[in-house]
Residue, then its C-alpha position, 0 to 999 in steps of 0.5 A: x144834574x145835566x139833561x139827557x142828550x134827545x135822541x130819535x129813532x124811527x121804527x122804533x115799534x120793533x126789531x133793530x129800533x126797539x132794541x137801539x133804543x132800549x141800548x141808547x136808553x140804558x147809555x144815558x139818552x132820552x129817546x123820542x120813539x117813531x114809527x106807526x104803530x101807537x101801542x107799541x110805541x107807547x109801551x117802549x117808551x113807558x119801560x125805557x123812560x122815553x117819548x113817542x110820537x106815531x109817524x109815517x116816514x115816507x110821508x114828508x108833510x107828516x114828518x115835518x109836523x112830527x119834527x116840528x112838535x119834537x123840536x118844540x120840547x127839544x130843541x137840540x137833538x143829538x142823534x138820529x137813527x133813521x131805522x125805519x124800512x120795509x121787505x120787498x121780496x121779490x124781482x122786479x118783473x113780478x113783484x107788485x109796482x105799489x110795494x117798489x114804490x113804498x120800499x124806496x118811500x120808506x127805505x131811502x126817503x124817509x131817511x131824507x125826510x127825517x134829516x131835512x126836518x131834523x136838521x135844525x135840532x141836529x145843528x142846536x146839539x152840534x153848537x156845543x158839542x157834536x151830533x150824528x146820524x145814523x143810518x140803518x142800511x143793509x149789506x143789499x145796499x152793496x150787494x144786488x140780489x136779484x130775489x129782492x131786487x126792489x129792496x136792494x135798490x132801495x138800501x143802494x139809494x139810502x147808502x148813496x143818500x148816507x155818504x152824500x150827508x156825510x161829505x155835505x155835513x163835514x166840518x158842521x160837528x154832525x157825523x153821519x155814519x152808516x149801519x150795515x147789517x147782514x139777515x137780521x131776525x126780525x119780526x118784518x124780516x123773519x130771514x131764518x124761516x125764509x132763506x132757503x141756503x142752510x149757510x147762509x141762515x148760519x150768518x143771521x143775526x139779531x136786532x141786538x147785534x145790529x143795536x150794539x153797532x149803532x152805539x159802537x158807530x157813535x162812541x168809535x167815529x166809526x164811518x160806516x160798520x158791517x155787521x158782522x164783518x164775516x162774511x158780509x164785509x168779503x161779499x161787498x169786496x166780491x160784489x165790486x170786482x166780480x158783479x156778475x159772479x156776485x149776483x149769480x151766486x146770490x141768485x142761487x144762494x139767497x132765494x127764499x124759501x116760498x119762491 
């Protein structure tokens, strides 16, 4: 019987990560669950048949250590889904300078950390066959909305961090592909109960949504997918010719609703 191919998920405790894996699961994968918080992780992992390691992406010594115990029982990893990230509500003049720096150390770091620590798995799993990266950005790394300005920013790095892997990795048989979710309804992003536009709650979406794109991403080849094309696919086409009418618009538009 030929073993499972491995595949790690950061956050995994919730939200999009909890439900990738347990799609990943369902498809044949043995998934190793990241994230900090231990009781979860050790439920999922029980329920889908998987393993679980707690760990903190932004920090970089503890993802090398993470790694580096993965690698030990599975040499050859060939997925990783860098999903973890954090909210940060908020414009940049008043928003607390502690949770911008975490937002670009989970959001945008962590992704680097994950893939420089998991490279070596990745390139074992890519030797006889092919691996790949998924990374779980945003459509707000497209689109600057000024209400989150520091997560924004932050889903723009990872996006920029996604592409530049892709093009490094070409011709290597690790495929790095990008997830762009629109509002999802999560437990860390309650969008429905925040976002003060009635249209645009009308265009949130659910973890499982986003999960099924992370597996469509791997099976199809697909580079990068908007999730759901309508309307976050046209925002991102708006946001590159008109800017300034974009980030007007989305001022207004997206606000939520404690502001």
């Amino acid at each position: 019987m030929a073993e499972k191919p491995v595949a790690v998920v950061t956050g995994a405790s919730s939200g999009i990560g909890e439900a990738t894996a347990r799609a990943l699961a369902a498809r044949g994968w043995r998934c190793v669950l990241l994230a900090r918080r231990a009781d979860r992780l050790e439920r999922i992992a029980l329920e889908i048949g998987g393993e679980w390691e707690t760990c903190d992406v932004a920090d970089r010594a503890q993802v090398d250590a993470v790694a580096a115990r993965v690698l030990q029982h599975h040499p050859a990893v060939a997925l990783l889904v860098n999903n973890a990230g954090i909210p940060a509500r908020g414009g940049f003049l008043e928003i607390d300078p502690a949770r911008i720096e975490a937002a670009m150390d989970v959001n945008y770091l962590g992704s680097v950390w994950c893939l420089r620590a998991f490279e070596p798995g990745l390139r074992r799993a890519a030797g006889t066959g092919r691996a790949h990266v998924v990374n779980v950005v945003s459509v707000a790394g497209t689109v600057a909305f000024a209400p989150a300005g520091a997560y924004a920013a932050s889903k723009h790095a990872q996006l920029a961090f996604s592409r530049s892997a892709a093009a490094l990795l070409r011709g290597s048989g690790i495929r790095v592909h990008a997830v762009l979710p629109g509002f999802v309804e999560t437990e860390g992003f309650p969008q429905r109960s925040k976002l003060r536009s009635p249209l645009l709650r009308r265009f949130v979406i659910e973890a499982d949504d986003v999960a099924r794109a992370v597996v469509r991403a791997i099976e199809k080849d697909r580079g990068e997918i908007t999730v759901p094309w309508f309307p976050y696919r046209l925002v991102t086409i708006a946001q590159a010719l008109a800017p300034g009418l974009v980030a007007a618009l989305a001022a207004r538009a997206t606000r939520h609703r404690d502001e």
